[in-house]
N, C-alpha and C positions, 0 to 999 in steps of 0.2 A: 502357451504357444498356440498360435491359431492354426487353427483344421479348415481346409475349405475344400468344397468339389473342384476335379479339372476344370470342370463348365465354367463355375464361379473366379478360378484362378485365372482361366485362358481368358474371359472375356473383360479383367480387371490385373491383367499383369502389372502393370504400372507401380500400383497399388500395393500387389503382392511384393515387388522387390522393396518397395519404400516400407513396407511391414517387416521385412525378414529385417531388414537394416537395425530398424531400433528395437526388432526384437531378439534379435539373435538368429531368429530361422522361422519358415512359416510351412508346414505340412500340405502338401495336397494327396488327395485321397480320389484315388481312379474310382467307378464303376464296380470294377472287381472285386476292391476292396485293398488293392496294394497302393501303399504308401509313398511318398517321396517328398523327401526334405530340401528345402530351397534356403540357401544361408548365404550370407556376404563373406565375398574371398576377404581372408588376415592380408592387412598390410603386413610387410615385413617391414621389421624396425632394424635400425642400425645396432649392432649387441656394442654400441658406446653410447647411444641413448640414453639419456638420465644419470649418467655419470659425472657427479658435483666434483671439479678439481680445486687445488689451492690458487690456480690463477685464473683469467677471464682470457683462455685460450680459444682463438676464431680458427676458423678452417685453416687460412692460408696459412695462419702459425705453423701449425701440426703440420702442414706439406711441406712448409720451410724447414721444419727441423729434420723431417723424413730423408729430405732429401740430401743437406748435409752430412747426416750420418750415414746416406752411402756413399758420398763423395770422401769420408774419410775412408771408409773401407774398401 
């Protein structure tokens, strides 16, 4: 993980976010001696992401059927 001074992060931000990106997170270290980590926010995934079914089911399927079955209900 890369360590870098405020000076060096403030004056190369750009940089610093495109680092944290493919590295996970990139440290910068005040003067002081206090730390602070800079990391790329998590997308959120759909928790039906990557779910292999037995048919080649598209969106509008799944809303068609969604919606049928409160039409019977």
């Amino acid at each position: 993980m890369l360590v870098m001074t405020y000076s060096d992060a403030r004056q190369n931000f750009a940089s610093v976010l495109d680092k944290s990106e493919t590295d996970g997170a990139v440290l910068v270290k005040r003067a002081d001696g206090s730390l602070f980590r800079i990391s790329p926010e998590q997308k959120e995934k759909s928790p039906f992401e990557g779910i292999k079914t037995l048919f080649d089911l598209q969106h509008n399927d799944i809303m068609q059927a969604l919606r049928e079955t409160r039409e019977e209900n």
